[in-house]
Structures are given as C-alpha cells and as structure tokens.
C-alpha positions as CSV (number, residue, x, y, z in Angstrom):
1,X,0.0,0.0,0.0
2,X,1.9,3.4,-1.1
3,X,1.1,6.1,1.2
4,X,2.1,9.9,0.7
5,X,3.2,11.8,3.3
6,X,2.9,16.2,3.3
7,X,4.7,19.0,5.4
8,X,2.5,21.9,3.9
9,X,3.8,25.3,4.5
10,X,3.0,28.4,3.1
11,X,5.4,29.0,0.7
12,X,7.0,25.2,0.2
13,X,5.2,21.3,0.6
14,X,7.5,19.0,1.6
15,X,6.6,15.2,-0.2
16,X,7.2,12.1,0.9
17,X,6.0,8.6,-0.9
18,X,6.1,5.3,0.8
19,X,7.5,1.8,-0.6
20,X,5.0,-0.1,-2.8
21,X,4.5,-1.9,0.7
22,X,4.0,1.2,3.2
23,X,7.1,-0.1,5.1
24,X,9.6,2.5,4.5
25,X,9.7,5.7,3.0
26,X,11.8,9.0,1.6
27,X,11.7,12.2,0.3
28,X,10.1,12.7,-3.1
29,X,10.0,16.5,-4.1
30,X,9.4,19.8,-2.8
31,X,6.9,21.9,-4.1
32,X,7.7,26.0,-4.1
33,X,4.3,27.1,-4.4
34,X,2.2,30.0,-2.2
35,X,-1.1,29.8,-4.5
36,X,-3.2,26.7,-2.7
37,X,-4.6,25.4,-5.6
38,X,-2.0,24.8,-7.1
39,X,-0.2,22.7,-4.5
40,X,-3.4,20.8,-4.2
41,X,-3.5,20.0,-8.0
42,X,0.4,18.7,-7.4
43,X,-0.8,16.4,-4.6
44,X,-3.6,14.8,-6.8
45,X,-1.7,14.5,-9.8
46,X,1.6,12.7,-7.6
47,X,-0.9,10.4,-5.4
48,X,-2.1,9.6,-8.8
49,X,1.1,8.7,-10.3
50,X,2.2,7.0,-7.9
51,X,-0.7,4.9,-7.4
52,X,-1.2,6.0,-4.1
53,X,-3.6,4.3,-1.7
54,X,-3.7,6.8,1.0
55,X,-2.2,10.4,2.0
56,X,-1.2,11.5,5.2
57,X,-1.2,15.2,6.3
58,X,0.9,16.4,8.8
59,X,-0.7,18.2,11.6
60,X,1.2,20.9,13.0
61,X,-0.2,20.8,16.7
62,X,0.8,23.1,19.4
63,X,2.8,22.0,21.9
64,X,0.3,23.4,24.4
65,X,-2.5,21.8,23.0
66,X,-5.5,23.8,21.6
67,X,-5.6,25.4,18.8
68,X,-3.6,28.5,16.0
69,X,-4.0,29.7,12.9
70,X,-1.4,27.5,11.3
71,X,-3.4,24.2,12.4
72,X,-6.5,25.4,10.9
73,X,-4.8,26.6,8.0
74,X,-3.9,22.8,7.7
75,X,-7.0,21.3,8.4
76,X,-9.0,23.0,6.4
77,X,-6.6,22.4,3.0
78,X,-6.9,18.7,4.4
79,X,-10.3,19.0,3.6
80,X,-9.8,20.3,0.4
81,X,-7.4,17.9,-0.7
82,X,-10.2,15.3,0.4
83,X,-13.0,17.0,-2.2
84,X,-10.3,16.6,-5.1
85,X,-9.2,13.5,-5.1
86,X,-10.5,10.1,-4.7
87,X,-7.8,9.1,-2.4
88,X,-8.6,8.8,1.3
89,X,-6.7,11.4,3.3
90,X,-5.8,11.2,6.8
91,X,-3.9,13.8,9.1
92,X,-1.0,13.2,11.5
93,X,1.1,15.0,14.3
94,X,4.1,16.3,12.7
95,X,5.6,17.8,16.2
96,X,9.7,18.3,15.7
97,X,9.7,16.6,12.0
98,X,11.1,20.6,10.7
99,X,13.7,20.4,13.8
100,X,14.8,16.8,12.8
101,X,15.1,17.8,9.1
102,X,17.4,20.8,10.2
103,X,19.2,18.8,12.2
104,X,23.1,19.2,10.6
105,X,22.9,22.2,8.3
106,X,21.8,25.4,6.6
107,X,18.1,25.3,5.1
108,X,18.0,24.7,1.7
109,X,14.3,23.8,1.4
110,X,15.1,20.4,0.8
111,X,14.7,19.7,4.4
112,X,10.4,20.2,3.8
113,X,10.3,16.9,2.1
114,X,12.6,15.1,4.6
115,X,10.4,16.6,7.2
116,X,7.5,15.2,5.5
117,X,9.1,11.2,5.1
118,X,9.8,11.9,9.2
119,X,6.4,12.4,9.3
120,X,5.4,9.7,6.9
121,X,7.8,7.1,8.6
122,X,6.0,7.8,12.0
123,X,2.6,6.9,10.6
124,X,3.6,3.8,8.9
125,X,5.2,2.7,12.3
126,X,2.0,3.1,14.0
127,X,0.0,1.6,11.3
128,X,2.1,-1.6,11.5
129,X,1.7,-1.7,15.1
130,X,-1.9,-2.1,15.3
C-alpha cells in the first residue's frame, strides 16, 4: 500500500511517498508554491502517479494543546485535498519533523520533504503496530 506523506507550509510542501509496501519511506520533491490550488492539484496528480492508496497530512499541533492559525490553515486544506481526489486522506502529528530535518545544516528547502518522510515514517510505524 503506497502512502504519501505532506509538510504543507505556506510557501514550500514537503513530499514524501512510501514503498510499494507502506514499510519504509523517503523524500520525493518539494513543491515551491504560495497559491493553494496549485499545491493541491500537485498532490492529486503525484498520489495519482504513484498509485497512491492513501495520504497523510501532517498536523502541526501546538505544543500546548488547543488550537492556532497555522493548524487550521492545515486542516482546512486537508479538507480540500479530500473534495479533489478520490484518495482517502488522513492527518498526523508532525511535532519536531522541521527540527529533525534541520538537524546538521543550513536550510536549503530540501529539508520540507525530509520533514515530510519523518512524518510519513512515524505513521507507517504506528499503522504496523496495530
């Protein structure tokens, strides 16, 4: 089952795709994009191309619980992404994937995608666990 995984920002996505078996994961591509729809189309047409059987949404909780602006700036693009594609779409915590990415060096942007397979790799650990 090959899963995507997204770090949405506001000005770069960070994509990750699974193994054909959802075991593993890595960093597929980063898209530089600010306009919403167009990072939405470039989700569809990856988990399309990829033949992918699920995509996972990182959920940028505060550490304080509740809620911000950034979270339901998330959500509601989750939703979106759900009404444009037939592929289910789930969400996950994404707490300290941007800090393990920049773990090592200067930010390139490259780190958004490796962020997102942190991510990815978390879920699909938890989903072989139950």
């Amino acid at each position: 089952m090959r899963v995507l995984g997204i770090d949405l920002g506001k000005s770069r996505t960070g994509i990750a795709l699974s193994d054909p078996l959802g075991v593993t994961c890595s960093p597929l591509a980063v898209v530089r994009e600010r306009d919403e729809r167009e990072v939405l189309l470039r989700v569809a047409a990856l988990a399309e191309e990829y033949g992918v059987e699920e995509i996972v949404v990182g959920l940028p909780r505060p550490l304080k619980g509740g809620s911000n602006e950034q979270l339901e700036s998330v959500i509601a693009f989750t939703e979106r992404l759900g009404a444009c594609t037939a592929t289910p779409v789930v969400t996950w915590d994404e707490r300290f994937t941007s800090k393990l990415a920049d773990r090592g060096g200067k930010r390139t942007g490259e780190q958004d995608s490796v962020a997102a397979c942190y991510m990815l790799q978390d879920y699909l650990d938890w989903r072989s666990r139950t």
